[in-house]
Every structure is written in C-alpha cells, then in structure tokens.
C-alpha positions as CSV (number, residue, x, y, z in Angstrom):
1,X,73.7,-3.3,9.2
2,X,76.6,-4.4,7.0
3,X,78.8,-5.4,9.9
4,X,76.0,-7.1,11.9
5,X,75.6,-9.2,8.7
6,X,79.2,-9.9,8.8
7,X,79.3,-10.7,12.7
8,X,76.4,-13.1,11.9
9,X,78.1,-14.9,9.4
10,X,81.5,-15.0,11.1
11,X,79.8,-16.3,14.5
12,X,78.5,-19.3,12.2
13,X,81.9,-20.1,11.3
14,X,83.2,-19.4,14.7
15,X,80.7,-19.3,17.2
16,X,83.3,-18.2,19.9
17,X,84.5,-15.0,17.9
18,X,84.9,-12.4,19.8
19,X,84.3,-8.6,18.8
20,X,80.8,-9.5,16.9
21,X,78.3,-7.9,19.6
22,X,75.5,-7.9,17.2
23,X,74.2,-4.3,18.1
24,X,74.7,-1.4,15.6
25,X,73.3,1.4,17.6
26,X,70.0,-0.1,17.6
27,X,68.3,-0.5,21.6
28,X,68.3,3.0,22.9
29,X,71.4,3.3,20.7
30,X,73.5,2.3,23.5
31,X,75.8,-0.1,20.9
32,X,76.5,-2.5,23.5
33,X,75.4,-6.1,24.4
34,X,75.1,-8.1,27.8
35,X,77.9,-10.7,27.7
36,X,75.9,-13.9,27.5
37,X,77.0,-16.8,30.3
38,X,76.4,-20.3,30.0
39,X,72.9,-21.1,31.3
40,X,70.2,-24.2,31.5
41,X,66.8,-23.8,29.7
42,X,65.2,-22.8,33.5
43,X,67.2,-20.2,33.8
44,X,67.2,-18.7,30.6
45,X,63.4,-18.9,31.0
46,X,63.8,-17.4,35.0
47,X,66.0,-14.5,33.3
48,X,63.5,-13.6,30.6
49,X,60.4,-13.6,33.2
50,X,58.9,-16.6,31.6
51,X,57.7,-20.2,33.4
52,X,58.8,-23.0,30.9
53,X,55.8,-24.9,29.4
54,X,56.5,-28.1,27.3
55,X,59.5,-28.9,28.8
56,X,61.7,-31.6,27.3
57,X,65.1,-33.2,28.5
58,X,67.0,-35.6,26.7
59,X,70.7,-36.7,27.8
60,X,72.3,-33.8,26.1
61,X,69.8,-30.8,25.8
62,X,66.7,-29.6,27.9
63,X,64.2,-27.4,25.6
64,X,61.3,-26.0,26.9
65,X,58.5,-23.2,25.5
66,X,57.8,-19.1,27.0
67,X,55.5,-16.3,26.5
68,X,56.8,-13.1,27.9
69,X,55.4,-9.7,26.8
70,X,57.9,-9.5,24.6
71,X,56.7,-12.4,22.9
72,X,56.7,-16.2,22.4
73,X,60.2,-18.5,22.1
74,X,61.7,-21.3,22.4
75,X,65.1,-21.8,25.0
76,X,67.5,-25.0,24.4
77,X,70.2,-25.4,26.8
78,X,73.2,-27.6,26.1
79,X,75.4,-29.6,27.4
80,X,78.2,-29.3,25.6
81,X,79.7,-26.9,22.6
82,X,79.5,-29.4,21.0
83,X,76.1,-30.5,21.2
84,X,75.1,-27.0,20.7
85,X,77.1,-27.1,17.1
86,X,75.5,-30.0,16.3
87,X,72.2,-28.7,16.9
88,X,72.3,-25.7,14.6
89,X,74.1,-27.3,12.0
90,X,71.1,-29.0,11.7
91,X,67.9,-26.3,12.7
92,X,69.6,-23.5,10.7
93,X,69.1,-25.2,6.9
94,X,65.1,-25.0,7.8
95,X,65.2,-22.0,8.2
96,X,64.6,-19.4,11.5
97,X,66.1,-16.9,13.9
98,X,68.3,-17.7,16.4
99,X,69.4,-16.1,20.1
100,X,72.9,-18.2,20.2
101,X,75.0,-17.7,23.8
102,X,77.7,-20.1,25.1
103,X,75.9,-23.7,25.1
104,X,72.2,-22.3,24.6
105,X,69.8,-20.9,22.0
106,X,66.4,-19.5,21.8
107,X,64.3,-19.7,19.0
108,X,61.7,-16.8,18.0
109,X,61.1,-14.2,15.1
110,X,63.8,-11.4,15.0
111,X,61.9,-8.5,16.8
112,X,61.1,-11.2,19.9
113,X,65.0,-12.5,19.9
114,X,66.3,-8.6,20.2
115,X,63.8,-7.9,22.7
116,X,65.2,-11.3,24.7
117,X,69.1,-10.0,23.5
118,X,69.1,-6.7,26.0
119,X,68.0,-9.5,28.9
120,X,70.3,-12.3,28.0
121,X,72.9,-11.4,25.8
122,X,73.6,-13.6,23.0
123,X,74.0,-13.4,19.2
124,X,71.3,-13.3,16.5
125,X,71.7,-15.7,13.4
126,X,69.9,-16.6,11.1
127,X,68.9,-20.0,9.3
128,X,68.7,-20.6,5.5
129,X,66.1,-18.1,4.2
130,X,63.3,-19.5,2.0
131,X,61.1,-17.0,1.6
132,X,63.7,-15.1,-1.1
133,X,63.4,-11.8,0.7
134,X,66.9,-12.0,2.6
135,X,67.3,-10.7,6.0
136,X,68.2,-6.7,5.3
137,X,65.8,-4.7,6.1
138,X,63.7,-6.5,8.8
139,X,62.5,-8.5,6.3
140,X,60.0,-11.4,8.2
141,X,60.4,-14.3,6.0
142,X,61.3,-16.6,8.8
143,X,58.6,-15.1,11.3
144,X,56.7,-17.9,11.1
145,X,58.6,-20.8,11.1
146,X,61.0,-20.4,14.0
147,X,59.3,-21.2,17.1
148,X,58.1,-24.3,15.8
149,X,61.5,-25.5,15.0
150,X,61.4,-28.9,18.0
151,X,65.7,-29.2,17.1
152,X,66.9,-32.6,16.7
C-alpha cells in the first residue's frame, strides 16, 4: 500500500512517470494495469459500457455523467496535457478520487474508480482529504464528494 501511496504522490508531481502502475496485487492479484491511451469523454464512456448523460463541451474539455454496474462517475476528456494539469490543480484541493490517464480523468469514489481501472487503465489520486481519516485503509472520506465535483 506504501508504494501505491508513493506512485500516487509521485504521479501528482509528474503525471507522466513511468513505473507507478497503481496495483499492488489487488484485482485477482494479477499486479498489472491496462496501459491507459489518450481518449475523448465518448469513448471513455463506450469503453466502460456506459451512454454519457449531461454532456458538456467547452473549447478545451468535454465532461459528461455514467452509471455502469460498477457504479456512478464522471469522465473529462482533454485537449491538451496541459489543460488536463490545469484541471486537477484545481479539483484535487476539494477534495475526491481521481482515474487520471493521458489527457482524461474520471471522477467517482475509490471502489467505483478501481472497478473502471481494470477497463481503462489509468492512475488513482487522490484530492486533499477533509474528512481527517487519510486514504490507508479504504478509508471513504471522499465517497461523497467526488462525483459531484463539475471541474473548472
């Protein structure tokens, strides 16, 4: 758990680090992770079985709601790196749980997001934690907030 912790905060710092695959023997204790490719908020949504409700497309992101069995989430898609930096530089201080591949994100508690991770690949992170319980342990103190989180 140690060194997913570490992978998380090292893919803040550098979100193109490579060697941080975010599994530690956990799904079917395989240790490995799809490698995640660029993709738009339809096809995140067409890879995770889900048809995107409350779509929204501005010049440099498309965002868009899902509800899969494996739960609800949000997928932004970005047009650049940048824009994707931008973005979580300012979601992650409210707090959440983020699915971060090259120029997207979804948005959902942990248990959905690692769920979503064996489809699409990604990295989990994690926004600043107010409910004082930390993120060890499966603790859900951001369970609530994250798939409300509308980005900037």
């Amino acid at each position: 758990m140690r060194a997913a912790l570490l992978c998380g905060a090292a893919a803040v710092l550098l979100p193109l680090a490579a060697g941080c695959t975010g599994a530690s023997g956990e799904a079917g204790g395989q240790g490995q992770v799809k490698q995640a490719q660029p993709a738009t908020a339809e096809q995140l949504a067409q890879q995770t079985g889900c048809t995107l409700s409350s779509i929204r497309k501005v010049a440099d992101l498309s965002q868009g709601a899902c509800q899969t069995s494996k739960g609800r989430f949000t997928v932004v898609s970005f047009t650049t790196d940048q824009g994707q930096q931008a973005w979580l530089e300012e979601a992650k201080p409210w707090g959440g749980t983020y699915l971060v591949g090259p120029r997207w994100v979804v948005v959902s508690t942990e248990q959905t997001l690692k769920a979503l991770q064996e489809d699409l690949g990604g990295q989990i992170q994690y926004g600043a934690d107010h409910s004082g319980g930390g993120h060890q342990g499966g603790t859900t103190g951001h369970q609530g907030s994250a798939t409300g989180h509308q980005g900037g």
